[in-house]
TORNU-974635 format. One line per field, with one value per residue (C-alpha): residue number from 1; residue in three letters; x, y, z. Coordinates in steps of 0.25 Angstrom, whole numbers. Each point is the difference from the previous one (the first is absolute). Layout:
<recs>
n: c(NUM:...) $
res: c(ALA:...) $
c1: c(X:...) $
c2: c(Y:...) $
c3: c(Z:...) $
</recs>
This chain:
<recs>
n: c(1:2:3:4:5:6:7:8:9:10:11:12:13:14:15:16:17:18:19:20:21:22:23:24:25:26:27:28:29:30:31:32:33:34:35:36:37:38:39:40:41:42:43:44:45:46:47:48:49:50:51:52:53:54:55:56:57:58:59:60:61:62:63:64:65:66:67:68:69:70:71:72:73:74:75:76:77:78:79:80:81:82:83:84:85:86:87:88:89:90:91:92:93:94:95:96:97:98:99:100:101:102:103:104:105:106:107:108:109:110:111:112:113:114:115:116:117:118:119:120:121:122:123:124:125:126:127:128:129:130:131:132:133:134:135:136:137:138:139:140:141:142:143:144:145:146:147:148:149:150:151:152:153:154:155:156:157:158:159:160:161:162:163:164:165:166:167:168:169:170:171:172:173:174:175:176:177:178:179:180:181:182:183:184:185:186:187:188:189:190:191:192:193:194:195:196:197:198:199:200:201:202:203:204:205:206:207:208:209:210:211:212:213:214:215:216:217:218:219:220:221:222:223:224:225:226:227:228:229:230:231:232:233:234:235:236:237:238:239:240:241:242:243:244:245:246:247:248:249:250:251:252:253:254:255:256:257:258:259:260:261:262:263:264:265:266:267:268:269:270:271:272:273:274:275:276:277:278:279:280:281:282:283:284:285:286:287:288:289:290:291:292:293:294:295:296:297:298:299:300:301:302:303:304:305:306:307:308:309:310:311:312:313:314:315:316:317:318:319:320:321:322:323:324:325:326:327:328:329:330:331:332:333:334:335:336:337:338:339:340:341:342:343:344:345:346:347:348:349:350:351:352:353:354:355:356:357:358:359:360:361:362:363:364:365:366:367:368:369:370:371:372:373:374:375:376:377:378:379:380:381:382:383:384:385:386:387:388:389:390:391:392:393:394:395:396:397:398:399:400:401:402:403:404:405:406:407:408:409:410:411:412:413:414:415:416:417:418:419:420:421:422:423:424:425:426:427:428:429:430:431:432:433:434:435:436:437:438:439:440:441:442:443:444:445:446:447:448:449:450:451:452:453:454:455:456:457:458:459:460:461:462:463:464:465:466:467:468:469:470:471:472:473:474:475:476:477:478:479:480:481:482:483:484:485:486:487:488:489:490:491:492:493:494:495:496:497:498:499:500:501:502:503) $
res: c(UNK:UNK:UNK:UNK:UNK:UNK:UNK:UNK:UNK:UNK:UNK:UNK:UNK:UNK:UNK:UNK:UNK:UNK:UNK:UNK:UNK:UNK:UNK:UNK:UNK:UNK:UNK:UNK:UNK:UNK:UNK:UNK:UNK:UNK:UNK:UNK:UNK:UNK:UNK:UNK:UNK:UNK:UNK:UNK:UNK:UNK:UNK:UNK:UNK:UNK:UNK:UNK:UNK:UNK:UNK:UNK:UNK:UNK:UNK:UNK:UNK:UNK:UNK:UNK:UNK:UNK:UNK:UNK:UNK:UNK:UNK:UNK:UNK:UNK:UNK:UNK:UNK:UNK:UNK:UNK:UNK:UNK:UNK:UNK:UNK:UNK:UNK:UNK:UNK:UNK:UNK:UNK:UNK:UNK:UNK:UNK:UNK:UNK:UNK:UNK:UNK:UNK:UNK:UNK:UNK:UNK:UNK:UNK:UNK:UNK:UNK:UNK:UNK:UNK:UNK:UNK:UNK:UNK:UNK:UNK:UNK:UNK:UNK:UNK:UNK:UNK:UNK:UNK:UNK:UNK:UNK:UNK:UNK:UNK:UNK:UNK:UNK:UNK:UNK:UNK:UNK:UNK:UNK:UNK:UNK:UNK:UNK:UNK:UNK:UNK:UNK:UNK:UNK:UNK:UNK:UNK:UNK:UNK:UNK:UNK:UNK:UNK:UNK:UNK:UNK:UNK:UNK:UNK:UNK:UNK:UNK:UNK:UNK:UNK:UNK:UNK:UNK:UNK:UNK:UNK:UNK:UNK:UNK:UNK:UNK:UNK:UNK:UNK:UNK:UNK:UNK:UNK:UNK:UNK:UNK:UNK:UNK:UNK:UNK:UNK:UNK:UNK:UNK:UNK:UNK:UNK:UNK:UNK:UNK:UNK:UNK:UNK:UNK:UNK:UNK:UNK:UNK:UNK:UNK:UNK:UNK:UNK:UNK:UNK:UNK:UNK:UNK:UNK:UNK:UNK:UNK:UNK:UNK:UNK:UNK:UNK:UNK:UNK:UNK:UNK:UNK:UNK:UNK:UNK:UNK:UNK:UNK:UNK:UNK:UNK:UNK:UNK:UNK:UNK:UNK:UNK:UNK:UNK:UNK:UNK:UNK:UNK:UNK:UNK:UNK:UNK:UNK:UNK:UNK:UNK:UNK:UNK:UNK:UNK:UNK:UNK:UNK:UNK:UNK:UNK:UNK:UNK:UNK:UNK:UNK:UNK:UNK:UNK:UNK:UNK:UNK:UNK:UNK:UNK:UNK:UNK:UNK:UNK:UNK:UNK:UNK:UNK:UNK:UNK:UNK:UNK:UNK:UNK:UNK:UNK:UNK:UNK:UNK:UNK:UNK:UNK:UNK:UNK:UNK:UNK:UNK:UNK:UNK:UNK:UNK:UNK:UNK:UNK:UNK:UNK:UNK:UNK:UNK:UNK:UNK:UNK:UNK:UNK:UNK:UNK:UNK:UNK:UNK:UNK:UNK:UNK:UNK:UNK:UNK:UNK:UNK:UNK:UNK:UNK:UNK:UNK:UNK:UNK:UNK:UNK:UNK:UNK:UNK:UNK:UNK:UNK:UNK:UNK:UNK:UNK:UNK:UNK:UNK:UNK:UNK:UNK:UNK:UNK:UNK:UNK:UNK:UNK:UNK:UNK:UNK:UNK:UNK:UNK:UNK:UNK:UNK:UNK:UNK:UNK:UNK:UNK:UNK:UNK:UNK:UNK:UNK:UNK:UNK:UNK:UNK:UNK:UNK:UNK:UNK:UNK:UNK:UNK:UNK:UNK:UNK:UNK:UNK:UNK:UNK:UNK:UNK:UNK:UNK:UNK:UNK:UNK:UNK:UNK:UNK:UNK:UNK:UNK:UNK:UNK:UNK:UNK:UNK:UNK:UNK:UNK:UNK:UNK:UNK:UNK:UNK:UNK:UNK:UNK:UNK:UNK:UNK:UNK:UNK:UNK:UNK:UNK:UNK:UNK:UNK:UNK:UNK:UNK:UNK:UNK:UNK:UNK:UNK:UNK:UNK:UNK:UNK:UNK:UNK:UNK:UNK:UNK:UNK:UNK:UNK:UNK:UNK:UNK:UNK:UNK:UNK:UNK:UNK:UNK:UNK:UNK:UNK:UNK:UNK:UNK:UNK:UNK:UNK:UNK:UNK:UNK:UNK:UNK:UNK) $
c1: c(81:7:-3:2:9:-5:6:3:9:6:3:7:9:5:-1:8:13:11:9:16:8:13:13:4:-5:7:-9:-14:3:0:-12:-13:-8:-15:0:12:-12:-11:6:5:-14:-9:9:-2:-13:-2:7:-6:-14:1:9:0:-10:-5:-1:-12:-1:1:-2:-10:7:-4:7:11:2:-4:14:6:-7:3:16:-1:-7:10:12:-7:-1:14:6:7:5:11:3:1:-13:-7:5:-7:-14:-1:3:-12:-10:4:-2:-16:0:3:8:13:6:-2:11:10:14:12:6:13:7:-5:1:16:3:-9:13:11:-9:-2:-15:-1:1:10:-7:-13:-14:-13:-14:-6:-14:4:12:13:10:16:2:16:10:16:5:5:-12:-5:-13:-3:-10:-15:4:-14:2:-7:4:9:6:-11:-10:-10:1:-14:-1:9:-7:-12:5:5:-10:-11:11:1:-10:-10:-10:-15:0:9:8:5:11:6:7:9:9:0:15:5:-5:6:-12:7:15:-3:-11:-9:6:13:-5:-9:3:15:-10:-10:11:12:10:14:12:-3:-12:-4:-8:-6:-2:-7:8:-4:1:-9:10:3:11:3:9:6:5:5:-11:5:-4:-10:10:6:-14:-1:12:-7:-9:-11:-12:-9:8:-4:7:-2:2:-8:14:2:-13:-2:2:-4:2:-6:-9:1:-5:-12:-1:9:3:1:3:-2:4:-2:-6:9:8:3:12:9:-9:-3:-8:-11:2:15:-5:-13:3:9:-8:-13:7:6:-13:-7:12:-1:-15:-1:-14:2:5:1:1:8:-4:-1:14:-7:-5:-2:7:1:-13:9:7:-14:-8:9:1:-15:0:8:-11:-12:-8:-8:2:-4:-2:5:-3:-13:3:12:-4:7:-8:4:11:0:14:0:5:7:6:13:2:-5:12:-3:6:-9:1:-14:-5:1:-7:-9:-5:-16:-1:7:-12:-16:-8:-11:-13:6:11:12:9:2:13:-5:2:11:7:5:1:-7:-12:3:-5:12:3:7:15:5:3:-12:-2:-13:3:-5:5:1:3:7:-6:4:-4:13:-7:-6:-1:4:1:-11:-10:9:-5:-15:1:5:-10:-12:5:5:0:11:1:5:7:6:-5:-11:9:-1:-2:-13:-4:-8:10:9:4:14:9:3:4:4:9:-4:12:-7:8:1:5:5:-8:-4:-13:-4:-13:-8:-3:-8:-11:-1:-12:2:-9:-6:-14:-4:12:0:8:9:1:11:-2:-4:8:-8:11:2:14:6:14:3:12:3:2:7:10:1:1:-14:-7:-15:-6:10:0:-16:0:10:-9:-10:6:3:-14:-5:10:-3:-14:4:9:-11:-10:6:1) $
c2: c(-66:13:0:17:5:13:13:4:-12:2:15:-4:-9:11:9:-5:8:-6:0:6:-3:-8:9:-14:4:11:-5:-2:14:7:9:-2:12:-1:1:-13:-8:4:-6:-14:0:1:-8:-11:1:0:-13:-9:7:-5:-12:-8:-13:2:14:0:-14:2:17:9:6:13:-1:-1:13:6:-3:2:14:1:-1:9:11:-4:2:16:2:-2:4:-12:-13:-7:-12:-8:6:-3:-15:-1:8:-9:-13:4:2:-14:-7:4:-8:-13:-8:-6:3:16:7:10:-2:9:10:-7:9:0:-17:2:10:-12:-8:9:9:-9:0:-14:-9:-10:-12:-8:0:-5:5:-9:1:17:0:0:-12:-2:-11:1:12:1:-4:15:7:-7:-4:-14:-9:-1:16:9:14:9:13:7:12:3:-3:-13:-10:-2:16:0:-14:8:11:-8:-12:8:1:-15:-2:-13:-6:2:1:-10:11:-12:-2:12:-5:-11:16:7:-6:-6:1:-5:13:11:2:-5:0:8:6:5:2:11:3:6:9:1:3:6:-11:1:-10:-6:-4:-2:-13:-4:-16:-9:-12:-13:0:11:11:13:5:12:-4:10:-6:6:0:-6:2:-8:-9:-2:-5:-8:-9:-2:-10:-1:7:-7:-12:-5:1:11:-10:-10:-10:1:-1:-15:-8:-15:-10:-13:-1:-14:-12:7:14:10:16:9:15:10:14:7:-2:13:-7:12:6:-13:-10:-15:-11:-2:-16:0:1:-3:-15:-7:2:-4:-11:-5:3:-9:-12:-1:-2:13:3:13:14:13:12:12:12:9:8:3:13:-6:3:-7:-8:-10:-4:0:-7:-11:-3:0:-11:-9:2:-2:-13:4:9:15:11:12:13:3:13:12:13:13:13:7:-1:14:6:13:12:-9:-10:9:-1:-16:-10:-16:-13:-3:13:-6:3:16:-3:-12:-8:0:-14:-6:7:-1:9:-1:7:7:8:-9:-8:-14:-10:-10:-16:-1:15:-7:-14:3:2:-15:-13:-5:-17:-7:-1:-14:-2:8:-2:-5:-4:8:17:7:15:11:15:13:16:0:-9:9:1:-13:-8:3:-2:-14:-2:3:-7:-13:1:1:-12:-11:-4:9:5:14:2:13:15:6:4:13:2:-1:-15:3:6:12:11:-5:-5:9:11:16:10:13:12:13:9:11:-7:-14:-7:-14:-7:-12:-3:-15:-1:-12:-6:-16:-6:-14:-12:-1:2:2:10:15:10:8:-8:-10:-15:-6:-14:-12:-1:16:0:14:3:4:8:-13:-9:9:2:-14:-5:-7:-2:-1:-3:-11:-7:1:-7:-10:-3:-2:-8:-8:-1:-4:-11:-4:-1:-9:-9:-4:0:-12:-8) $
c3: c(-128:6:15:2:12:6:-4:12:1:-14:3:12:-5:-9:10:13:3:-8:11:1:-13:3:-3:-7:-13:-9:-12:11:4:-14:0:-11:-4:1:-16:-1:10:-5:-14:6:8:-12:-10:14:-1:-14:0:10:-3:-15:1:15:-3:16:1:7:4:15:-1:-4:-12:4:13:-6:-10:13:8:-13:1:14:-3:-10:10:9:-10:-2:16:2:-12:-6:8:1:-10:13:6:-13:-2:14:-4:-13:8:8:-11:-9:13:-1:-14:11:-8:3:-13:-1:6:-2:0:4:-10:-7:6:15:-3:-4:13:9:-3:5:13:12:3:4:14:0:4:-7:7:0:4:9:9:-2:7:-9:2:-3:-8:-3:1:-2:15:2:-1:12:-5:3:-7:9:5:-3:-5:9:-4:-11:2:11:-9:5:-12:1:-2:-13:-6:2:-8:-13:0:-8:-11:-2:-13:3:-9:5:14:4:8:9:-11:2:12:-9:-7:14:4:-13:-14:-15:-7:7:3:14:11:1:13:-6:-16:3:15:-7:-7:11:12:3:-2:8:-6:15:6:14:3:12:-1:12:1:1:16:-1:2:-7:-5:-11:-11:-10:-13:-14:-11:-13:-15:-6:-8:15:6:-12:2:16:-7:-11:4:8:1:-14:-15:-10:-13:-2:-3:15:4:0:13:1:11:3:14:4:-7:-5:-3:-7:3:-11:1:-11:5:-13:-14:-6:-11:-9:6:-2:-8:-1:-4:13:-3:2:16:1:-7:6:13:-4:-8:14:8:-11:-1:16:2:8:4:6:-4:8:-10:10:-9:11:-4:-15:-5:-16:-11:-13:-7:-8:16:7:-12:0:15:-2:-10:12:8:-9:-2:-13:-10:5:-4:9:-7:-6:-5:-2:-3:-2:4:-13:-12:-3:5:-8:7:13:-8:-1:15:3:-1:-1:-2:-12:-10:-7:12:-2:-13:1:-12:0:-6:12:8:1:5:11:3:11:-9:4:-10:5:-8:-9:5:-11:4:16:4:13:-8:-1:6:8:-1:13:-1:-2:14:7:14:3:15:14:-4:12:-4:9:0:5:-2:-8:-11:-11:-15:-8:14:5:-15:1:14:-5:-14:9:9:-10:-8:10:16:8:12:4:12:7:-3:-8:-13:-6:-16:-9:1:-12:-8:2:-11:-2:-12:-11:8:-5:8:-1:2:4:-8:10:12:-6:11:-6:2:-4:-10:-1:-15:3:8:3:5:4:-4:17:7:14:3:7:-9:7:12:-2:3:14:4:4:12:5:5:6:3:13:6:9:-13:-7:13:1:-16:1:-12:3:-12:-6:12:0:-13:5:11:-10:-9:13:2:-13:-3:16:-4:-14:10:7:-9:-7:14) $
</recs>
């Protein structure tokens, strides 16, 4: 059921000044008629009106034709826009669909010149309790791990997080997860802050950054910005692995338990079968007796179904079945197919016969089209011990749809932050890039809409933990890891309690 935002709101969100454009940007500066945008904006609209499977799932569909209309009024008051003005404005409006898959990406061209202009700090960070944190930076920048950001250029951080956090898309209303792409994010090219503040801001080749230290002084630092491939080579975004090959860490904890990390269930880029990692650990976990398992998920934003399902039949002790239903809005593609690009070319044409319709005008898979659709048997060597599952606002999409589809079918217990992402299902999968022909801004289109086989659960509002754990600035200076070692100490306490029990 759609939960309507005020127009007031919606209008304002289209509205709010764009801010200085950065010099950065020969292709961002190009300068679109009022005619070349109102063509991409209704060809936009057309599109994710007719084909988006949550259009209105979270808006009133009339709020949002009315910031589309409101861009458009805009693009006639001012004559025109800049390619890079626009890429902001339509970033504005898919973020009122509230779903963490629709967003719009940088022209190929303005992508290509990310990766020769320096518009990015040289160091990584985290967002922490609102206040940004160094992790690591090259020794003569002098940026030490634990500094805090204070301001950029004269800007407060806090002022300019502000600024690029309504442009961050969420599913539903779990706006918390918008903090995990602020510093660092494998979506965009880059966080948040220096993605669209080298659009939003004048960016100079140096920046000027006051930093608190650890001992509690200031000091301005001025350090060269670097290309995005430059940033890239800092480190992996948050931390984590952007392949799914790379993305599976196991170690034993003690006697009795096991630590298993999976930072991303993305295994299309470089492919490979979920079993060659996922069972010699389980196989291990089972052959030593283990009766206890920390699942760390919290680095994992989703990805692939075929890695996620079969981590999922490791974890189950019956036979489940985890989707009840995928369904596509339409399959009628006429008049935009020409400008939708996807993996899977059936898509753009879609066979009926794989499809049934419903009452309500959707076309939902057939059992036989998707293996989803299918009930799931536990692997050969299934854990069936204690699960103890690590959560963050990063978790969204398939991780967090594995987190709920665990926690309707077996004992677990989550621990660390409220996640973001549709525990009921999000509007994911086959997706579809759409190139508006005017500016050759790229969005990104869901064809399908999952809703998973769970009860009980808030849509839109990510999973609570059993255990809440928050990060704090103090742990993160000091390399603490709060909620691992809770469920250490939970463990301890369980096994502790088994000991004695048998006396």
């Amino acid at each position: 059921m759609s939960t309507p935002l005020k127009s007031a709101i919606v209008f304002l969100a289209c509205l709010l000044s764009l801010g200085s454009i950065a010099a950065a940007s020969p292709e961002g500066e190009r300068w679109l008629s009022a005619a070349q945008i109102h063509t991409d904006i209704d060809l936009a609209a057309e599109t994710y009106r007719r084909v988006h499977p949550g259009f209105d799932r979270y808006t009133a569909a009339e709020d949002i034709e009315q910031a589309w209309s409101a861009l458009k009024q805009e693009a006639l008051d001012t004559n025109g826009m800049s390619v890079g003005d626009l890429y902001i404005a339509i970033e504005r409006v898919l973020t009122l669909i509230r779903c963490d898959h629709t967003k719009a990406e940088l022209p190929l061209v303005m992508k290509a010149e990310r990766r020769t202009m320096p518009v990015y700090l040289p160091a990584r960070w985290t967002w922490v309790e609102t206040r940004g944190i160094i992790q690591s930076a090259p020794i003569e920048t002098g940026l030490h791990p634990g500094d805090e950001i204070i301001e950029i250029d004269g800007t407060p951080l806090q002022d300019m997080v502000a600024q690029v956090r309504p442009l961050i898309p969420v599913d539903g209303f779990a706006t918390w997860s918008a903090d995990a792409g602020i510093a660092a994010s494998l979506e965009f090219m880059g966080g948040a802050v220096d993605h669209f503040g080298a659009l939003l801001w004048e960016v100079q080749p140096t920046a000027t950054i006051l930093v608190e230290r650890t001992t509690g002084d200031r000091e301005t630092v001025r350090v060269d910005r670097v290309t995005f491939d430059a940033w890239t080579a800092l480190g992996a975004a948050n931390g984590s692995a952007s392949d799914f090959k790379d993305a599976v860490l196991y170690e034993d904890i003690g006697s009795n338990a096991g630590y298993l990390r999976v930072d991303t269930f993305v295994n299309y880029r470089k492919p490979i079968e979920p079993d060659d990692l996922y069972a010699p650990v389980f196989k291990a976990l089972k052959q030593d007796g283990r009766e206890h398992l920390i699942l760390d998920l919290r680095k994992n934003g989703g990805g692939s179904s075929d890695a996620q399902m079969r981590l999922l039949q490791y974890l189950i002790e019956k036979p489940v079945t985890p989707i009840r239903n995928i369904c596509a809005r339409t399959l009628n593609m006429d008049g935009i197919r020409d400008h939708l690009w996807t993996w899977d070319k059936r898509a753009l044409s879609p066979n009926r016969l794989g499809f049934k319709r419903t009452k309500d005008g959707d076309y939902c898979l057939r059992n036989f089209v998707d293996s989803d659709l299918k009930s799931k048997k536990p692997a050969r060597f299934a854990f069936k011990g204690e699960l103890l599952v690590l959560t963050s606002r990063a978790n969204s999409s398939a991780s967090t749809s594995l987190i709920s589809i665990l926690r309707a079918h077996r004992p677990v217990t989550l621990i660390g932050e409220t996640t973001g992402g549709s525990p009921q299902g999000p509007t994911a999968g086959l997706q579809f890039t759409l190139t508006l022909p005017e500016s050759g801004i790229r969005t990104r289109v869901p064809f399908l809409r999952y809703f998973n086989n769970v009860s009980g659960v808030d849509d839109g509002s990510g999973l609570t933990p059993d255990i809440p754990i928050v990060n704090t600035v103090a742990a993160a200076r000091q390399g603490k890891d709060l909620a691992l070692d809770e469920a250490k100490r939970l463990i301890a306490k369980i096994d502790k309690k088994k000991r004695l029990g048998r006396r």
